[in-house]
C-alpha positions, 0 to 999 in steps of 0.5 A: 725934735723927730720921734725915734721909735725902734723895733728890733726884730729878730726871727725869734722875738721882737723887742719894742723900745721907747725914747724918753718915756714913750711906749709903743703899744704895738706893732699896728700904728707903724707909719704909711711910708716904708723905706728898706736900707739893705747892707753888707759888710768885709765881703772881702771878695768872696764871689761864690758861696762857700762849699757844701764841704765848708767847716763853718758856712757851708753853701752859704753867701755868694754874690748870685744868691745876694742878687736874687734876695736884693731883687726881691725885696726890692719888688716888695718895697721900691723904696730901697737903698743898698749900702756896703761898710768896706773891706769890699777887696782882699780875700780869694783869687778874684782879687789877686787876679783881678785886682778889685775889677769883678767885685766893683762891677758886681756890685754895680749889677747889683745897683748898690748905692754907696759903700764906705772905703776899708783899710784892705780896699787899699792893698793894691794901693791907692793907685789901685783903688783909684784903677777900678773907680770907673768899674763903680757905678755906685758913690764911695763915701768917707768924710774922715780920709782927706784925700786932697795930695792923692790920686783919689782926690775927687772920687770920694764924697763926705756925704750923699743925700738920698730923696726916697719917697719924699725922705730925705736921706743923709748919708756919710762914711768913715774910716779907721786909722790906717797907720798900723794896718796898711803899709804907708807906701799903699795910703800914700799921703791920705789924712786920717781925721778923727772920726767923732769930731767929723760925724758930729759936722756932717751930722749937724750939717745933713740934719740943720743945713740940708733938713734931713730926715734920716741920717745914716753913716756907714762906717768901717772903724769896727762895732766895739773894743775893749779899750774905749780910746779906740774909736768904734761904732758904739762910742760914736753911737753914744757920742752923735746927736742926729745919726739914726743908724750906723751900718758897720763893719771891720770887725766881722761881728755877726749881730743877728738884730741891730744894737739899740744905743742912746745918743747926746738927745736921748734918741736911739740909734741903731748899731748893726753889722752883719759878720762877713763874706757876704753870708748875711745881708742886713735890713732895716726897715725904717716906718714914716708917719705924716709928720715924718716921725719914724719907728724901725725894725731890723734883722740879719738875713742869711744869704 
């Protein structure tokens, strides 16, 4: 079993965390390869920054300023990937007017990687969402919506691999269950699958069959509820075996570090999401040694 060691960082403090009585005695013996997994989540089609008159994130956010951090950091590290947890339409003019077009070329500009579908990414319709498929250059990934009697069947993958540096990177999608808030005219005949039943497969299958050496999901059913019968982010944590990070979104929870859970091995994983509207972009930093065993740390940077 590979070592997880993680290291959640925060611009205040740092907090070292061990698995089954290992001690990390310092920040010094991180691993010689670096791999940066930048994220966002429920953009929601804000476009500009917010103005400098705005109650509550005033010039903050905005596509160019996410541009110019991700190219950044990029030259810092080439070996970066940069994934979105859903919820990429609905929520100013740009996606009344043009229906999703501006949001997917962006961030086809900006070189993202993958991103997860969420429920409003369906409010023009699955025809509408199959429309702007041509505008993405980057992969759209859930393995719990069963598109097989839609338009959509074929444009979206379960997983996708990732060889960065010589790390093999698997990484997966789900989605929440639409019935409830999506209108069933608009998700058509799309298949909700449970979501803790689908990652434990296609975690056994990215960590056994494909030998990956990190396995991330990027998921749209929300951070944490109330009621532990819906499905989120810290129960599936709690529920997976392999997944080292699950990049979330849904319920605009601002984490200024990622949420440490233990999984079925007593491995940790790393739980983040990082608000909405592009206002923060999250990053983590995963460290390899020579056999491939791995520390992380993470942080919320606002854009």
């Amino acid at each position: 079993m590979k070592r997880r060691d993680f290291i959640t960082n925060t611009t205040a403090a740092s907090t070292l965390i061990g698995l089954g009585g290992l001690s990390l005695s310092s920040c010094s013996n991180l691993g010689k390869k670096q791999i940066t997994i930048l994220h966002t989540n429920d953009v929601h089609s804000h476009i500009d920054a917010f103005p400098p008159t705005h109650s509550r994130h005033p010039n903050l956010g905005g596509v160019a300023r996410r541009a110019t951090l991700v190219e950044q950091i990029r030259n810092e590290n080439p070996n970066t990937l940069l994934f979105d947890a859903g919820d990429i339409f609905q929520g100013t003019p740009y996606f009344n007017f043009y229906g999703g077009e501006l949001e997917f070329k962006l961030m086809s500009k900006l070189k993202y990687d993958a991103a997860t579908i969420g429920n409003h990414d369906f409010d023009n319709g699955i025809e509408g969402l199959l429309a702007q498929m041509p505008n993405a250059t980057f992969e759209m990934i859930n393995a719990n919506y069963d598109f097989t009697n839609t338009v959509m069947d074929g444009y979206v993958k379960p997983y996708k691999i990732y060889t960065v540096d010589g790390i093999k990177i698997g990484v997966y999608g789900l989605g929440i269950e639409l019935d409830g808030l999506v209108t069933k005219k608009l998700y058509k005949e799309t298949q909700y699958l449970n979501p803790y039943e689908i990652a434990l497969d296609i975690e056994k299958q990215l960590k056994e069959k494909e030998q990956c050496d990190l396995i991330v999901c990027l998921s749209h059913l929300g951070y944490d509820y109330e009621y532990p019968e819906k499905p989120s982010d810290t129960q599936l944590a709690q529920k997976t075996f392999h997944t080292d990070l699950i990049i979330g979104g849904h319920t605009h929870t601002f984490l200024d570090k990622p949420d440490v859970r233990t999984n079925q091995n007593w491995n940790s994983v790393l739980v983040n999401q990082v608000g909405c509207y592009g206002i923060n972009v999250g990053r983590i930093d995963f460290y390899f040694d020579t056999d491939k065993n791995a520390q992380a740390k993470g942080v919320s940077i606002t854009v």
